[in-house]
mmCIF file as gemmi writes it, N, C-alpha and C atoms, coordinates in Angstrom:
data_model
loop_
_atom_site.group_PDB
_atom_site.id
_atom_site.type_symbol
_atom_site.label_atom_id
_atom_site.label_alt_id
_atom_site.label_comp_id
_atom_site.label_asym_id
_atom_site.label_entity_id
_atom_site.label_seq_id
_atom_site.pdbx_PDB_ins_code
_atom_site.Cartn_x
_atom_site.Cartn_y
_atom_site.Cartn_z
_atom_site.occupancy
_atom_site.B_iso_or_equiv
_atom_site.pdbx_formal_charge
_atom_site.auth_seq_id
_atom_site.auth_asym_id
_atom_site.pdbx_PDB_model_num
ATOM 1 N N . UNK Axp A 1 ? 42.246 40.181 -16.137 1 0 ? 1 A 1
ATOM 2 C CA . UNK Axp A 1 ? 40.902 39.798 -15.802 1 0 ? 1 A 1
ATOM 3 C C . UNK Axp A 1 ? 40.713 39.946 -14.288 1 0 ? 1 A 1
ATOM 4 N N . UNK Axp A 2 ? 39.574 40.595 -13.85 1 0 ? 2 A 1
ATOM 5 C CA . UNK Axp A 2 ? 39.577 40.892 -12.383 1 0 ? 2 A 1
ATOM 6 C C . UNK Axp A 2 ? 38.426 39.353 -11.863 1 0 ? 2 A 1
ATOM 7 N N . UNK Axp A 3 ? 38.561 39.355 -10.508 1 0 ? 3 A 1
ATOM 8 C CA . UNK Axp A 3 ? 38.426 38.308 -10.098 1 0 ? 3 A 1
ATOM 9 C C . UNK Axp A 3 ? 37.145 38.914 -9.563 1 0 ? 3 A 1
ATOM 10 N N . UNK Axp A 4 ? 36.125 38.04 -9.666 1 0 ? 4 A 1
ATOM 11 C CA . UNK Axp A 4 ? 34.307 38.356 -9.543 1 0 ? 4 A 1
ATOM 12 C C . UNK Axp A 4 ? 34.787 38.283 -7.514 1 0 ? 4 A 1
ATOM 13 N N . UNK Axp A 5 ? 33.919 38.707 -6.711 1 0 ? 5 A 1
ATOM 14 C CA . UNK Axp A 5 ? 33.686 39.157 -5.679 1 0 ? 5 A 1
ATOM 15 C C . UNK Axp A 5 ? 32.24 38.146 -5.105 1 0 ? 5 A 1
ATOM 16 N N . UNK Axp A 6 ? 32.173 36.967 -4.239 1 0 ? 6 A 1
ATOM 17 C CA . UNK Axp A 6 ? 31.249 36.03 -4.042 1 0 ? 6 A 1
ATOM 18 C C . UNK Axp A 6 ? 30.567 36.785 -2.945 1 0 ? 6 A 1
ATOM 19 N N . UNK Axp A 7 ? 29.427 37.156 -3.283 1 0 ? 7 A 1
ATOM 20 C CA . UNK Axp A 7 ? 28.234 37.982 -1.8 1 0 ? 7 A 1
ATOM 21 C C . UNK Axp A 7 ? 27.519 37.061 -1.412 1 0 ? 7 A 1
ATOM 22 N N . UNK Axp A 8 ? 26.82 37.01 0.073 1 0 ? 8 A 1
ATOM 23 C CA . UNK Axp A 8 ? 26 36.361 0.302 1 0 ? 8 A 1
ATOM 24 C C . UNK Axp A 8 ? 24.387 37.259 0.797 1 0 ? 8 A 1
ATOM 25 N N . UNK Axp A 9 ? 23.567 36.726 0.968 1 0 ? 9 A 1
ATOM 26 C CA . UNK Axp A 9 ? 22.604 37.59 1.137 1 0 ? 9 A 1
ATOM 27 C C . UNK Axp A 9 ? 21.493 36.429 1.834 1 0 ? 9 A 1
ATOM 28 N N . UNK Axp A 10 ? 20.774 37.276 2.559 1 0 ? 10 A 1
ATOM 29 C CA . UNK Axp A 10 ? 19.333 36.786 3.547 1 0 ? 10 A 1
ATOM 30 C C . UNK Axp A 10 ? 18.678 36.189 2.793 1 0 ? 10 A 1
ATOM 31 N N . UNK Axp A 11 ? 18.013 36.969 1.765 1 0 ? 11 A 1
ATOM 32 C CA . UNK Axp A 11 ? 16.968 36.528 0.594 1 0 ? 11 A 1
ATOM 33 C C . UNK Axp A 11 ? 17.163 37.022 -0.723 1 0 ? 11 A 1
ATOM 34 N N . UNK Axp A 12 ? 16.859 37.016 -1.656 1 0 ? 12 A 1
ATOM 35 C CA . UNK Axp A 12 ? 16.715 37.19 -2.739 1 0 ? 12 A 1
ATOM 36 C C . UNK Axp A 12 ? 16.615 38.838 -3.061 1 0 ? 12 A 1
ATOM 37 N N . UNK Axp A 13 ? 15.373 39.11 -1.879 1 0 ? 13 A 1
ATOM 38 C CA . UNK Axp A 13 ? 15.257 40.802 -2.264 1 0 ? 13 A 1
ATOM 39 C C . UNK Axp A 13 ? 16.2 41.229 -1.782 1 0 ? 13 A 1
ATOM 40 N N . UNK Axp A 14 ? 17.17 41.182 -1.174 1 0 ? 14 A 1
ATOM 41 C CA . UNK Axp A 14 ? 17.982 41.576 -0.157 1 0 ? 14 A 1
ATOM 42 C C . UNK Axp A 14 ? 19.37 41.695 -1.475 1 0 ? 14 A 1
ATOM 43 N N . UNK Axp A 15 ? 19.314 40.578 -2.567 1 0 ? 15 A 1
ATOM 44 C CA . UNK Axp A 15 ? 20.385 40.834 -3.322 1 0 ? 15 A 1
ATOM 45 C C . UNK Axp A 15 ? 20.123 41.632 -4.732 1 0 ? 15 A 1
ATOM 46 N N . UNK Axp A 16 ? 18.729 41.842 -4.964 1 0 ? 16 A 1
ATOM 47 C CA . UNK Axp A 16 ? 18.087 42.753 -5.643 1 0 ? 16 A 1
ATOM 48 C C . UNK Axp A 16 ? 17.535 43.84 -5.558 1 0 ? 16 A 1
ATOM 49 N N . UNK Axp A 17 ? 16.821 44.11 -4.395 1 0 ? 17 A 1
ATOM 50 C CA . UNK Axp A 17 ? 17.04 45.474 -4.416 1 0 ? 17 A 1
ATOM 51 C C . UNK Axp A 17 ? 18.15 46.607 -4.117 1 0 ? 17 A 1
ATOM 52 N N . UNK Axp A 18 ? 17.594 47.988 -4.418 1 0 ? 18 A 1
ATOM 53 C CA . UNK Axp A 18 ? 18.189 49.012 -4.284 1 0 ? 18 A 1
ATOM 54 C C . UNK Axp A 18 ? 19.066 49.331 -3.041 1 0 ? 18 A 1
ATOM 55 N N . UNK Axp A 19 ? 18.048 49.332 -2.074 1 0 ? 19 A 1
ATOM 56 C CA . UNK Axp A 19 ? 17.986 49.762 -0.807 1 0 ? 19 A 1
ATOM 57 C C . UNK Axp A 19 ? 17.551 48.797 -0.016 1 0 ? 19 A 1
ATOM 58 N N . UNK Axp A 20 ? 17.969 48.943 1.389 1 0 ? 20 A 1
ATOM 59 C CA . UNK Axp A 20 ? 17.314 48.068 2.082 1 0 ? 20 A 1
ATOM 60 C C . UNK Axp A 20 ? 16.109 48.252 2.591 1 0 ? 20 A 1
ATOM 61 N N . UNK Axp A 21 ? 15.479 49.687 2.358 1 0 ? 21 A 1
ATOM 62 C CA . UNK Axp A 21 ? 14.465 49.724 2.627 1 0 ? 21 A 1
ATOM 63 C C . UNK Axp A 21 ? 13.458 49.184 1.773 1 0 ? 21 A 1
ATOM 64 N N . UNK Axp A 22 ? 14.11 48.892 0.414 1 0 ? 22 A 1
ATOM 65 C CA . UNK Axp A 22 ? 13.17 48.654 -0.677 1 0 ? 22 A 1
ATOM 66 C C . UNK Axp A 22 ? 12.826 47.115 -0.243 1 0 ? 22 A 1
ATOM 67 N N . UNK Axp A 23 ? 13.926 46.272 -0.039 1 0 ? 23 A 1
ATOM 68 C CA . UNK Axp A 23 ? 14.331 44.976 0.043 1 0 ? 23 A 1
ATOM 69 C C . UNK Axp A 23 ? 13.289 45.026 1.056 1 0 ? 23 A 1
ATOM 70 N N . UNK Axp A 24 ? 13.212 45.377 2.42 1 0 ? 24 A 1
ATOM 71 C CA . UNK Axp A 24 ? 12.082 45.138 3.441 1 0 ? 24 A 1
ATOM 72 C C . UNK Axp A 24 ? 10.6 45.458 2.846 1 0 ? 24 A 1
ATOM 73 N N . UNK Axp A 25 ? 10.68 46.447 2.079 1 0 ? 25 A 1
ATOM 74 C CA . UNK Axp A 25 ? 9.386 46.342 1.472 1 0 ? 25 A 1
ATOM 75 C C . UNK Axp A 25 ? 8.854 44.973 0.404 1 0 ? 25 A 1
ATOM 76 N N . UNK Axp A 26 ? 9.859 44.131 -0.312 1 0 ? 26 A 1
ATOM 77 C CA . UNK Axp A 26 ? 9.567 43.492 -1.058 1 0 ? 26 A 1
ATOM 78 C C . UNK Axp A 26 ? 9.336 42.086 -0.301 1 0 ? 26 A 1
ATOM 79 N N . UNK Axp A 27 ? 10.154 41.874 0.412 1 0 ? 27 A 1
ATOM 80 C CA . UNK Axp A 27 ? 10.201 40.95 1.406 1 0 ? 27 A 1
ATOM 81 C C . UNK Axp A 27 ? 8.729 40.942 1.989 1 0 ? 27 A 1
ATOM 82 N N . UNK Axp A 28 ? 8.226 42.07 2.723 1 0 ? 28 A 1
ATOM 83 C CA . UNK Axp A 28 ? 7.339 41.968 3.419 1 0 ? 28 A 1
ATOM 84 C C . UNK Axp A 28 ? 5.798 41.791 2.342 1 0 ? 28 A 1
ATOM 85 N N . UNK Axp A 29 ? 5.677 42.281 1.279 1 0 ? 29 A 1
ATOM 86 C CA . UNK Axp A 29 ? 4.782 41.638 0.024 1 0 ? 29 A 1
ATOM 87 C C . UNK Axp A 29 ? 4.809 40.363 -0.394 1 0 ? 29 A 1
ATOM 88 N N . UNK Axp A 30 ? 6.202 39.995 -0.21 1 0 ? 30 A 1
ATOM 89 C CA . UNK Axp A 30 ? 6.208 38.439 -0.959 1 0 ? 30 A 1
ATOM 90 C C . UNK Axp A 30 ? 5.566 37.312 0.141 1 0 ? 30 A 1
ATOM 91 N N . UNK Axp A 31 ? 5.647 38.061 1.781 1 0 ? 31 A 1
ATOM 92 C CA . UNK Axp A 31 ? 5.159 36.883 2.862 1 0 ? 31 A 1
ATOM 93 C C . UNK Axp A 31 ? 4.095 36.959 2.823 1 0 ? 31 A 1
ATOM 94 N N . UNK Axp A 32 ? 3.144 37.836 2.619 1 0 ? 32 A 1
ATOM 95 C CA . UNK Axp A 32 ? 1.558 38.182 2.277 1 0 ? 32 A 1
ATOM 96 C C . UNK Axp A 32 ? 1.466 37.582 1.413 1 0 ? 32 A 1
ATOM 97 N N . UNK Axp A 33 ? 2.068 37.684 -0.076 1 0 ? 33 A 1
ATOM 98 C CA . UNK Axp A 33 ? 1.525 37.292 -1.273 1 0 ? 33 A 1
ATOM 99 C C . UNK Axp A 33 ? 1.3 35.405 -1.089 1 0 ? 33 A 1
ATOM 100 N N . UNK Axp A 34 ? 2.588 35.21 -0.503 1 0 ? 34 A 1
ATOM 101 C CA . UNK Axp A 34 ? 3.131 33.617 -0.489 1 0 ? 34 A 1
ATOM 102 C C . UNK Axp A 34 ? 1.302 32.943 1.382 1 0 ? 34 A 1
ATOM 103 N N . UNK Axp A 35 ? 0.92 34.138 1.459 1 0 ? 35 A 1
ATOM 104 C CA . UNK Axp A 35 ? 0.651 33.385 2.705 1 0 ? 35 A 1
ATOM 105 C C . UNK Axp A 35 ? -1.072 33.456 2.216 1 0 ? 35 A 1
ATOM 106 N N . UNK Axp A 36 ? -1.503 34.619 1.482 1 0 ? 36 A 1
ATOM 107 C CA . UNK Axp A 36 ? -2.43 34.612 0.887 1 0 ? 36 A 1
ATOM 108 C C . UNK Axp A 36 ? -2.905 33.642 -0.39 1 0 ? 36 A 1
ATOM 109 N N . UNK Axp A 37 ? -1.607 33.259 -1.095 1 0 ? 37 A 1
ATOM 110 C CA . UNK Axp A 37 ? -1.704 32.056 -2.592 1 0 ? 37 A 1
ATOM 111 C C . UNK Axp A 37 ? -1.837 30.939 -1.252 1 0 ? 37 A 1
ATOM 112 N N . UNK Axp A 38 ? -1.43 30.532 -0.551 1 0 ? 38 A 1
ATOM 113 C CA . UNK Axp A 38 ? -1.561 29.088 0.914 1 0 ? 38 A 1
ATOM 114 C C . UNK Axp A 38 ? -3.125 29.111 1.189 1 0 ? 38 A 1
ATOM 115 N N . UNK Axp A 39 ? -3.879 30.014 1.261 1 0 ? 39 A 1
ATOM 116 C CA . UNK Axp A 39 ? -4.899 29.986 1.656 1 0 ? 39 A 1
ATOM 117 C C . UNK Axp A 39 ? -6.038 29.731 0.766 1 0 ? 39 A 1
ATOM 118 N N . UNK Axp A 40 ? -5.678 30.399 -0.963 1 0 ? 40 A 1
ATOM 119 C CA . UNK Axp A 40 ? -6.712 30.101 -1.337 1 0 ? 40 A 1
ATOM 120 C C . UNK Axp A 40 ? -6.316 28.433 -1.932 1 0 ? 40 A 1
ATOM 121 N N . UNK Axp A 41 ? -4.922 27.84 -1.959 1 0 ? 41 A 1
ATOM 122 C CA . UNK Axp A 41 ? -4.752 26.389 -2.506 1 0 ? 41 A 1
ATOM 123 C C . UNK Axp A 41 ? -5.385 25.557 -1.445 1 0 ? 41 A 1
ATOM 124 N N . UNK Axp A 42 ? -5.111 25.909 -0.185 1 0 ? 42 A 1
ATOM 125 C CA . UNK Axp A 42 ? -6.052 25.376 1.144 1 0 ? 42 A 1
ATOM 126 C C . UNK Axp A 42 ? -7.283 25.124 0.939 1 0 ? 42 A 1
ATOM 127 N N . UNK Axp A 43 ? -8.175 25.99 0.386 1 0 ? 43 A 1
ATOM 128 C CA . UNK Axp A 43 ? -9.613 25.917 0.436 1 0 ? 43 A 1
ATOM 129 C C . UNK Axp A 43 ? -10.083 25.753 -1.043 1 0 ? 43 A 1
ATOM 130 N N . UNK Axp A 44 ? -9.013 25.288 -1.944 1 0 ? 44 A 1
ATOM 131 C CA . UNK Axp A 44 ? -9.206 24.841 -3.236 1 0 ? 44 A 1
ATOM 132 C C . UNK Axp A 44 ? -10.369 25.675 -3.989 1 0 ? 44 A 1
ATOM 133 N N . UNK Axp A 45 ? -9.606 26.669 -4.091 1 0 ? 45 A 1
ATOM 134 C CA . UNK Axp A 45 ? -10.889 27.598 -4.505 1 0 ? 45 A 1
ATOM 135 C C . UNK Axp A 45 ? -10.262 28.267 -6.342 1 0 ? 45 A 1
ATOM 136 N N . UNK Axp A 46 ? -11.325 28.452 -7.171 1 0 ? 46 A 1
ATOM 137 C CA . UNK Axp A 46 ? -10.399 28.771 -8.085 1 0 ? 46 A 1
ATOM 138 C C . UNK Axp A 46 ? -10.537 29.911 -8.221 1 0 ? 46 A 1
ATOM 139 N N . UNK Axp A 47 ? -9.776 30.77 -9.198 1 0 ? 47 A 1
ATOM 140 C CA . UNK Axp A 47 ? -9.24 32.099 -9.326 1 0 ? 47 A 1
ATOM 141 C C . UNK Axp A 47 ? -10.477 32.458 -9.122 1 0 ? 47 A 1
ATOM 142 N N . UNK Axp A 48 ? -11.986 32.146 -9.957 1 0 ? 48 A 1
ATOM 143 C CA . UNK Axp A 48 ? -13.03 33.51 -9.845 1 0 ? 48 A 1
ATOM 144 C C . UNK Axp A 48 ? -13.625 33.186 -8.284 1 0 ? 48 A 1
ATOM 145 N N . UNK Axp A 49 ? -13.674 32.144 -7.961 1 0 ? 49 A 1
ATOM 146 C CA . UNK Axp A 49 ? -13.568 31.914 -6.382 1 0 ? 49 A 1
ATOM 147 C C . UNK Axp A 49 ? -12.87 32.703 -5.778 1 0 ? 49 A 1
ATOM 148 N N . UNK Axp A 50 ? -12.148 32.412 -5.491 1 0 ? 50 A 1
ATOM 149 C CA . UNK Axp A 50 ? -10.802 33.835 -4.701 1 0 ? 50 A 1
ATOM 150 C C . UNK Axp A 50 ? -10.909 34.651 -5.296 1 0 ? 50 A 1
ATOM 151 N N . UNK Axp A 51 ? -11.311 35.291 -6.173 1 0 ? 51 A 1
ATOM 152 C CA . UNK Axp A 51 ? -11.356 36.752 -6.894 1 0 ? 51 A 1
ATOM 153 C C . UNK Axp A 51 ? -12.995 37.144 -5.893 1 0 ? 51 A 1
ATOM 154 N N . UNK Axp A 52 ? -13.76 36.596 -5.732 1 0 ? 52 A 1
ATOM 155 C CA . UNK Axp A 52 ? -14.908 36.872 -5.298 1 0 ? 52 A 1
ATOM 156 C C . UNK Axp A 52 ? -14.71 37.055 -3.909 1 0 ? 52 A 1
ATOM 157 N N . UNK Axp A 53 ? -13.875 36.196 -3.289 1 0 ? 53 A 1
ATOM 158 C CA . UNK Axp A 53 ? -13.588 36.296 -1.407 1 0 ? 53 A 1
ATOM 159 C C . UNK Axp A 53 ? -13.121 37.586 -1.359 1 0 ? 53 A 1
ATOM 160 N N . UNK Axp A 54 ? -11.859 37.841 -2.243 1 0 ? 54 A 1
ATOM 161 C CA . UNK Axp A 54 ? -10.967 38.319 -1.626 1 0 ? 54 A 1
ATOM 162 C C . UNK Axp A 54 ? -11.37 39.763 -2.184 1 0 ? 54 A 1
ATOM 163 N N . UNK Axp A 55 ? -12.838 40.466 -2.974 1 0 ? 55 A 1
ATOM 164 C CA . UNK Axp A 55 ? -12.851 41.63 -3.348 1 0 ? 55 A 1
ATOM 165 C C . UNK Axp A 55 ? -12.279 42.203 -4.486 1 0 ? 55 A 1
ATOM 166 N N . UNK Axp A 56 ? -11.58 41.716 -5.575 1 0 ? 56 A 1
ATOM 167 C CA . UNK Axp A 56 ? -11.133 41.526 -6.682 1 0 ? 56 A 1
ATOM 168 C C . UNK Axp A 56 ? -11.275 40.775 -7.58 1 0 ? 56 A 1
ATOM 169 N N . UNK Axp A 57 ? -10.844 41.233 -8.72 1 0 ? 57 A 1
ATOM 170 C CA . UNK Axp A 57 ? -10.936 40.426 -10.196 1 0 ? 57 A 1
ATOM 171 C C . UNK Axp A 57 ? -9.914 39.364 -10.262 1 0 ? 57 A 1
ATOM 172 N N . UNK Axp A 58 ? -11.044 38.696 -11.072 1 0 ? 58 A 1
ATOM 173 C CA . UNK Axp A 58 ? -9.744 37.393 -11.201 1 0 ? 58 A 1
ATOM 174 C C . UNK Axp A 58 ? -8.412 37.683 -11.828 1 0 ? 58 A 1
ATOM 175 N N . UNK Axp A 59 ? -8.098 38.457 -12.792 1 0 ? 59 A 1
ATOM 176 C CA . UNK Axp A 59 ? -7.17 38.461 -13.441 1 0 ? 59 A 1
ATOM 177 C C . UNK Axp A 59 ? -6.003 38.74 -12.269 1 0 ? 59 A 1
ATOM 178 N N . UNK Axp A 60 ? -7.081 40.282 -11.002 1 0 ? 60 A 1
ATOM 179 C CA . UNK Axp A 60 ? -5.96 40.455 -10.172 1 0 ? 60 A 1
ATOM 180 C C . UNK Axp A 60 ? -5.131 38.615 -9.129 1 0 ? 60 A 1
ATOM 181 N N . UNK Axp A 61 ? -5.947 38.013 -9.198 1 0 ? 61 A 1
ATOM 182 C CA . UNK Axp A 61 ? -5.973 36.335 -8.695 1 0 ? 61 A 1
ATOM 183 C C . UNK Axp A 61 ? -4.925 36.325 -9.242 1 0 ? 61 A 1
ATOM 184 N N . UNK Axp A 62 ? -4.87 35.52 -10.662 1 0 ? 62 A 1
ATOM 185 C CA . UNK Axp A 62 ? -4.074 35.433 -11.473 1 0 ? 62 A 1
ATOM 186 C C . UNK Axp A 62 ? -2.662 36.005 -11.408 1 0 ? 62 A 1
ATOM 187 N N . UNK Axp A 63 ? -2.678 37.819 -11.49 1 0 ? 63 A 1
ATOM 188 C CA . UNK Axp A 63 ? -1.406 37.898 -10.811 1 0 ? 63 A 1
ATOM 189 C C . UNK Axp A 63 ? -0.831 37.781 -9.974 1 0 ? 63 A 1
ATOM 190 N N . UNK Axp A 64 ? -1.601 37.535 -8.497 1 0 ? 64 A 1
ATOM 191 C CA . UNK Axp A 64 ? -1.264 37.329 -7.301 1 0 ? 64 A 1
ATOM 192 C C . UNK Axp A 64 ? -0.842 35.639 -7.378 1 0 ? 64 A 1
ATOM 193 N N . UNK Axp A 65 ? -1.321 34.938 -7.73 1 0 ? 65 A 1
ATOM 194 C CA . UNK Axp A 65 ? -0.674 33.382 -8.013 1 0 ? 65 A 1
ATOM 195 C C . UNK Axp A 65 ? 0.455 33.54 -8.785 1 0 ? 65 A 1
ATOM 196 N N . UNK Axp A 66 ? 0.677 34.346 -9.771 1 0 ? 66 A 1
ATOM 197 C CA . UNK Axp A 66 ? 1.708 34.03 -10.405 1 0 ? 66 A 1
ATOM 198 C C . UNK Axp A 66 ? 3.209 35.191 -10.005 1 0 ? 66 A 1
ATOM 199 N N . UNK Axp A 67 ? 3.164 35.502 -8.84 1 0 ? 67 A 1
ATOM 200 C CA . UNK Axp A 67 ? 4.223 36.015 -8.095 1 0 ? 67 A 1
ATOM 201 C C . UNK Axp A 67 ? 4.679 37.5 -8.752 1 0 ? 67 A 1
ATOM 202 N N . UNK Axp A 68 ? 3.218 38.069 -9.513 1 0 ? 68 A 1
ATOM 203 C CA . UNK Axp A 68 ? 3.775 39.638 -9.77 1 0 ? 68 A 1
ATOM 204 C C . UNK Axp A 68 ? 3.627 40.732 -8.827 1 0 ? 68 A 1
ATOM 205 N N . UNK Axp A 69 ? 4.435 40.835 -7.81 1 0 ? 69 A 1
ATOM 206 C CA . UNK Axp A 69 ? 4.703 41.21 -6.614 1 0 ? 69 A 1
ATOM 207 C C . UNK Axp A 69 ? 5.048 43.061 -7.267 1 0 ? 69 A 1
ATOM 208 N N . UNK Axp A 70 ? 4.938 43.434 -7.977 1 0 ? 70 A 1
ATOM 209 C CA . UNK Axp A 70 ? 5.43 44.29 -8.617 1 0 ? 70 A 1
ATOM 210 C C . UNK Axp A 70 ? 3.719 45.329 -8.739 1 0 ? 70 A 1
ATOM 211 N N . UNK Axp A 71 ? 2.795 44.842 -9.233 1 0 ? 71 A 1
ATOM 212 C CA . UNK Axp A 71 ? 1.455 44.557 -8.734 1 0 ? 71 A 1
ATOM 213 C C . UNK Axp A 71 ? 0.692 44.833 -7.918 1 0 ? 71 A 1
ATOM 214 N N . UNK Axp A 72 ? 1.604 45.318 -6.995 1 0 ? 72 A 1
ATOM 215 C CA . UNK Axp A 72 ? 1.039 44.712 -5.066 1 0 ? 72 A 1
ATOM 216 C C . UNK Axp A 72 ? 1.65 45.698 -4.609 1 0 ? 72 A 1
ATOM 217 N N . UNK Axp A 73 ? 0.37 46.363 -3.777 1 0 ? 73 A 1
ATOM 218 C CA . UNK Axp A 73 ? 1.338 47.379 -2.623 1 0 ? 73 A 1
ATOM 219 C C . UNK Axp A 73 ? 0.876 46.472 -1.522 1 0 ? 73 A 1
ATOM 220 N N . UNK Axp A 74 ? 1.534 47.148 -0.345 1 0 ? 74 A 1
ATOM 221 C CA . UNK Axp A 74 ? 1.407 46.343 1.371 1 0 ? 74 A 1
ATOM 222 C C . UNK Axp A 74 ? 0.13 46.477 1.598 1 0 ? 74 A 1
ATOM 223 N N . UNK Axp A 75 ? -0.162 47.599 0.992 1 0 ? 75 A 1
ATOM 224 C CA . UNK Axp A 75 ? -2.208 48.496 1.42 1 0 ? 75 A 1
ATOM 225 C C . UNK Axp A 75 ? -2.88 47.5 0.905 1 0 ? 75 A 1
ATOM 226 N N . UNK Axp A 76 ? -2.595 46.708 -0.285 1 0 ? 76 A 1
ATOM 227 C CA . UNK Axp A 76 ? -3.303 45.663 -1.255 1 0 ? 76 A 1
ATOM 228 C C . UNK Axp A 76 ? -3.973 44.729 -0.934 1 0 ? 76 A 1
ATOM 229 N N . UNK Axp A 77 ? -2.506 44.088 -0.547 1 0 ? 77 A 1
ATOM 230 C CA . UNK Axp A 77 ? -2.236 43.079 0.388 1 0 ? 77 A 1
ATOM 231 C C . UNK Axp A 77 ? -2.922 42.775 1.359 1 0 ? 77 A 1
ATOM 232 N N . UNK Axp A 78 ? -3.194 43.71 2.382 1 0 ? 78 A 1
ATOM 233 C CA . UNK Axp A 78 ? -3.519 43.661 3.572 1 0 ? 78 A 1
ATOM 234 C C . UNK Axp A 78 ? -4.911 43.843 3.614 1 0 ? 78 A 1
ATOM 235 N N . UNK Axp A 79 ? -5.749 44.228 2.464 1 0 ? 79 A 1
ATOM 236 C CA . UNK Axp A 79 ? -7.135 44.392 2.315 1 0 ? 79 A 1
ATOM 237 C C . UNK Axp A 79 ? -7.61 42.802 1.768 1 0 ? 79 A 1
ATOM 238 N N . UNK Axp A 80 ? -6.347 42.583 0.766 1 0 ? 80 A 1
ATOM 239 C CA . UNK Axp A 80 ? -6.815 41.437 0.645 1 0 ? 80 A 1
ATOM 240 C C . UNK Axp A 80 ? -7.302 39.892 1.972 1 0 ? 80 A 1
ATOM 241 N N . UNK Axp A 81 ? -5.808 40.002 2.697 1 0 ? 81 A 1
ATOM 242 C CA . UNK Axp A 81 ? -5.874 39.413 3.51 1 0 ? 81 A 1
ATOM 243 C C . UNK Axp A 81 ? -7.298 39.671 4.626 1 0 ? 81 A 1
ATOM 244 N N . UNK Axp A 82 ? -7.609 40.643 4.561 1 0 ? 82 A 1
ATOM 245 C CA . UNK Axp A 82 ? -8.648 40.916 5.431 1 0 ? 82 A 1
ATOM 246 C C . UNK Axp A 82 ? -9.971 40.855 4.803 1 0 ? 82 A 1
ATOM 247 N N . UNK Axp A 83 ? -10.082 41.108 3.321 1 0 ? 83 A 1
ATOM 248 C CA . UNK Axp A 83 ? -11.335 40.257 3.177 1 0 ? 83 A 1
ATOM 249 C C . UNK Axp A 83 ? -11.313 39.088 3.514 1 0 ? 83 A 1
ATOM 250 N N . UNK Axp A 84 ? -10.324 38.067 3.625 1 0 ? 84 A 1
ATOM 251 C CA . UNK Axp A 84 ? -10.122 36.299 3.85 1 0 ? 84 A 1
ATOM 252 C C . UNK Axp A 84 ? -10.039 36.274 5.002 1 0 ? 84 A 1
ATOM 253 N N . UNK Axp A 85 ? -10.898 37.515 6.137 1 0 ? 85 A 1
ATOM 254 C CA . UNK Axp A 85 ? -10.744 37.463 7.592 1 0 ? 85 A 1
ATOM 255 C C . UNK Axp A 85 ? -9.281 36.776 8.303 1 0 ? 85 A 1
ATOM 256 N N . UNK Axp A 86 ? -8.375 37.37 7.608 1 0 ? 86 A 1
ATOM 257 C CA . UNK Axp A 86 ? -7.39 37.214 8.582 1 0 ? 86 A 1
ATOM 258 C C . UNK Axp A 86 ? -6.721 38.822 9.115 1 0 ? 86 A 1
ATOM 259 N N . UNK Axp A 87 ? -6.178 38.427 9.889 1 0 ? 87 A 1
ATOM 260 C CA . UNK Axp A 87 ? -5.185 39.906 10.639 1 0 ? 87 A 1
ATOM 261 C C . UNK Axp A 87 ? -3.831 40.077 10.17 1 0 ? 87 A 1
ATOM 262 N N . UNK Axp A 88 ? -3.103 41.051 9.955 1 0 ? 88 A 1
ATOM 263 C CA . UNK Axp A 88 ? -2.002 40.745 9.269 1 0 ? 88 A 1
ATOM 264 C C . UNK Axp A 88 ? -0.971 41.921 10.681 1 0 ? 88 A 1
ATOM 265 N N . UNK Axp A 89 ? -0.223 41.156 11.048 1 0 ? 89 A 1
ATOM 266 C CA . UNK Axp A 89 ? 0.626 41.926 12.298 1 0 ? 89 A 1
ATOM 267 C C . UNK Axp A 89 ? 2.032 41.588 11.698 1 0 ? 89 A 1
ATOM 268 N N . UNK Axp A 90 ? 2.824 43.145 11.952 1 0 ? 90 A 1
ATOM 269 C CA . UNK Axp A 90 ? 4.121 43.257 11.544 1 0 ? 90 A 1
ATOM 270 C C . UNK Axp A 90 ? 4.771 43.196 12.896 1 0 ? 90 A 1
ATOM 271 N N . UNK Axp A 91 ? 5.924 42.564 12.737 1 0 ? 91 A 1
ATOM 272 C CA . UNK Axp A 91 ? 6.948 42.555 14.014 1 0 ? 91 A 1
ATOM 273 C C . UNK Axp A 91 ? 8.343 43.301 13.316 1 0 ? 91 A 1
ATOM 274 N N . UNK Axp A 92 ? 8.821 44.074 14.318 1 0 ? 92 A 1
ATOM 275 C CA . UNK Axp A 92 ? 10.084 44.918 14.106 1 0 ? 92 A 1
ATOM 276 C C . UNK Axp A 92 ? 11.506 43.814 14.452 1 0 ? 92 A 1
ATOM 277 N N . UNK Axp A 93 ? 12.427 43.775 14.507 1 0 ? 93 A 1
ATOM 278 C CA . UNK Axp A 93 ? 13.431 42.98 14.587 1 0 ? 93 A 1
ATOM 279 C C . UNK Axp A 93 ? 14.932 44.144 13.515 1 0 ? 93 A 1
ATOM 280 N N . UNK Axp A 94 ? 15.679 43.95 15.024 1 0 ? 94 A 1
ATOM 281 C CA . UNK Axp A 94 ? 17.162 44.57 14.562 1 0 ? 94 A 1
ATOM 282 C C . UNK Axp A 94 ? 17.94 43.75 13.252 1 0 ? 94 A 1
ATOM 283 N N . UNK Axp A 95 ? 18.567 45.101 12.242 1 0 ? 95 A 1
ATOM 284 C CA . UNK Axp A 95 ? 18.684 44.441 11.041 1 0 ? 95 A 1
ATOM 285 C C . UNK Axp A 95 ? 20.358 44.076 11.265 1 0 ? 95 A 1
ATOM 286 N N . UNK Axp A 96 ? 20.322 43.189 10.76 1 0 ? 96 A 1
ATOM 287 C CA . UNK Axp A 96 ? 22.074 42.131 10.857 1 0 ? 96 A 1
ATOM 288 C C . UNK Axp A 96 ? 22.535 42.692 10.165 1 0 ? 96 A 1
């Protein structure tokens, strides 16, 4: 019997994805997704509410609350966020 091998990892995407480029891509959807679901629980708005701010259908709401990140490109994202008048700025940082 071979002995399992204990990894550690940054985040989650980091131990699931492919690549690390993929992993930075998923990473960087899930902080949008997670910062965009903050905003509409903030302003207690419900799905056809936020479906109406944010330029989309509720159902798309719906998946965006329920973490189908799979769903979601960065382009998505970032339209979304900007109908909800916010700015969305990426910072670069050397990878460990």
């Amino acid at each position: 019997m071979s002995k399992l091998e204990r990894q550690s990892f940054a985040n989650v995407w980091d131990a699931i994805a492919d690549t690390p480029e993929e992993a930075a891509n998923l990473t960087l959807r899930s902080e949008l997704m997670d910062e965009i679901e903050a905003i509409i629980k903030k302003n207690g708005w419900t799905q056809a509410e936020a479906a109406k701010r944010c330029g989309v259908t509720q159902p798309r709401i719906n998946d965006l609350l329920r973490g189908r990140i799979s769903r979601f490109s960065i382009d998505a994202l970032v339209n979304i966020a900007a109908a909800l008048g916010r700015k969305v700025r990426v910072s670069l940082e050397d990878a460990a």
